[in-house]
N, C-alpha and C positions, 0 to 999 in steps of 0.2 A: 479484433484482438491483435495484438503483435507482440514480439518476441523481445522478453527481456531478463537477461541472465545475473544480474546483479545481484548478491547476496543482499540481506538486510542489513542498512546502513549504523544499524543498532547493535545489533549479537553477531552480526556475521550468517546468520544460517540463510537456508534458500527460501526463495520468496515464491509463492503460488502468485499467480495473474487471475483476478475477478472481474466482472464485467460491473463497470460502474453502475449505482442505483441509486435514485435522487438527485438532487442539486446541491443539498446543502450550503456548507459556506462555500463551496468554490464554483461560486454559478458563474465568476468571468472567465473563467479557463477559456485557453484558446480554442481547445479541443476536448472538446466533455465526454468524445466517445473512447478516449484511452481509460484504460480495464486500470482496478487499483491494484496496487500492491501488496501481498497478505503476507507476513513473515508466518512461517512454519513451525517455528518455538512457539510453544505455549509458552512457554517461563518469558520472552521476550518483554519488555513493557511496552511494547507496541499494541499486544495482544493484551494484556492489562487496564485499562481504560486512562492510563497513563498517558499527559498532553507530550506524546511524543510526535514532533511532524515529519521523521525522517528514516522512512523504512526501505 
């Protein structure tokens, strides 16, 4: 896990850190053990099933 304080680049609000699961489409990452990004807004379309790629 590691440390990342960035708001969501969507609403602004703060972002929880999850430990990645799967491969999905991003199986060439350089590094598949960085945790994803969860915005904290429910109302957010990130949290929405909304194709947003920038949380």
């Amino acid at each position: 896990m590691y440390t990342d304080h960035k708001p969501c680049a969507v609403c602004g609000s703060p972002v929880e850190l999850q430990a990645r699961t799967g491969g999905g489409d991003r199986v060439a990452e350089a590094d598949p053990t960085v945790d994803e990004r969860i915005c904290t807004n429910p109302d957010c379309p990130t949290n929405n099933g909304e194709d947003v790629n920038a949380v």
